[in-house]
C-alpha positions in Angstrom: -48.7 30.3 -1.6 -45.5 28.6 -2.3 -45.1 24.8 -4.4 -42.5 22.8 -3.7 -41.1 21.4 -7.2 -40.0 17.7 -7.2 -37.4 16.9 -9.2 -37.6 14.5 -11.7 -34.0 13.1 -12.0 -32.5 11.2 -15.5 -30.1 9.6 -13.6 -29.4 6.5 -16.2 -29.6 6.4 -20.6 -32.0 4.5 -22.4 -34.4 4.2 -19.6 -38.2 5.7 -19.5 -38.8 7.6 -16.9 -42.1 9.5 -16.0 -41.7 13.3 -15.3 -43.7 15.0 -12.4 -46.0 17.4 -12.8 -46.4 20.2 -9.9 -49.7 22.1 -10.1 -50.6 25.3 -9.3 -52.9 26.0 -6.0 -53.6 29.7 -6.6 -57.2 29.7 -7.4 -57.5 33.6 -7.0 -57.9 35.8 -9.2 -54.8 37.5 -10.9 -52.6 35.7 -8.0 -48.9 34.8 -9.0 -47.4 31.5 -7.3 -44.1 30.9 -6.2 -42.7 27.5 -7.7 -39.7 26.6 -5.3 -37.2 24.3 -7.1 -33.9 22.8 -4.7 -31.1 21.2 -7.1 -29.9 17.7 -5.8 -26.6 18.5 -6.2 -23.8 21.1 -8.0 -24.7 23.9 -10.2 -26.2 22.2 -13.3 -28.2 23.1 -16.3 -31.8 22.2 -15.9 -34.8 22.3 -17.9 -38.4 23.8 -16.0 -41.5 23.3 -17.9 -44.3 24.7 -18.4 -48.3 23.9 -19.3 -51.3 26.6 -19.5 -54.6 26.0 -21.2 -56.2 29.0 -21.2 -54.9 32.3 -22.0 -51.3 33.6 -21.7 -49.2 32.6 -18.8 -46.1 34.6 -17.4 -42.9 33.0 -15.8 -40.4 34.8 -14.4 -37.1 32.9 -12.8 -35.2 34.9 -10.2 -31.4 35.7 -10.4 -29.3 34.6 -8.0 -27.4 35.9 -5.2 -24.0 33.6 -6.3 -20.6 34.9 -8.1 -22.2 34.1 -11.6 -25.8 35.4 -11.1 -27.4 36.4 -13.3 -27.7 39.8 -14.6 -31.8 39.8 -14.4 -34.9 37.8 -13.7 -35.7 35.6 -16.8 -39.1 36.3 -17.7 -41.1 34.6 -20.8 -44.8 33.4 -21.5 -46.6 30.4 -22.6 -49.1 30.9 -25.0 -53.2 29.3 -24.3 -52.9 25.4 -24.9 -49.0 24.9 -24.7 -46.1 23.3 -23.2 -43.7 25.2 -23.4 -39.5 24.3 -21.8 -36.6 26.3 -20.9 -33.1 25.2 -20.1 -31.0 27.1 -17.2 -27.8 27.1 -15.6 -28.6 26.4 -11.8 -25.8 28.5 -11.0 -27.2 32.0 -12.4 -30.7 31.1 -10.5 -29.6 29.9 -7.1 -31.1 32.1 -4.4 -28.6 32.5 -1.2 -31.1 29.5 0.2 -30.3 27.3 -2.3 -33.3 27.3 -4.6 -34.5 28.6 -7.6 -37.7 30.6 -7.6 -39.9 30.3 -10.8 -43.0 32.5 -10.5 -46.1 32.1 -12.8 -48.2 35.2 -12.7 -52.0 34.3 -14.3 -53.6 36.5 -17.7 -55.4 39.3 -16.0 -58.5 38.3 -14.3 -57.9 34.2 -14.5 -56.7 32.1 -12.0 -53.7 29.6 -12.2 -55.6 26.8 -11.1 -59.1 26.9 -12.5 -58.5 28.5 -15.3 -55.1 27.6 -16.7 -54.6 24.7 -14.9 -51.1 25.7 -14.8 -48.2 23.3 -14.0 -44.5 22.7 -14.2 -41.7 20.2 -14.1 -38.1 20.2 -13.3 -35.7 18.0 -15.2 -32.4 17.0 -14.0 -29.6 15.5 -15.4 -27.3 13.6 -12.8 
């Protein structure tokens, strides 16, 4: 299962904005999920975030395949009832399609859905 990130752009100052949440579908147990995000425009720095209710949740972001990848995947966690963010640099991410590729991998024997209710945001300054 793949989800489609939408951005959430700040495109003016001074203005409130709602951010979008993207949940997780996996509802199986110990499944990982592909979170898909496609920058609107030139390499950027972002910031992806991150909830989870139950348990500890792994991320791990996918180098790139440009000049200034990166040298390895960026992997963290986020701890049982958290919201955790991260800022990148689109460019050390960008996948030869374009994307970055976020996956979230579920504490062993939960699910990403039921039992984390995982979900993520992209924030993009333009």
């Amino acid at each position: 299962m793949a989800v489609a990130i939408t951005n959430t752009l700040i495109a003016a100052l001074n203005t409130d904005q709602a951010v979008t949440f993207n949940a997780a579908t996996a509802d199986t147990a110990n499944l990982a999920e592909v979170f898909t995000y496609t920058p609107t425009g030139k390499d950027s720095k972002i910031v992806l975030g991150f909830e989870n209710t139950t348990g500890i949740l792994s991320y791990s972001i996918a180098k790139g395949a440009g000049v200034f990848q990166a040298a390895a995947a960026k992997t963290g966690t986020v701890a049982a009832t958290s919201s955790d963010v991260i800022q990148i640099e689109t460019g050390k991410y960008l996948s030869a399609a374009g994307t970055v590729l976020i996956t979230l991998t579920p504490a062993a024997g939960t699910k990403l859905l039921t039992n984390h209710a995982a979900s993520m945001f992209a924030l993009e300054l333009i």
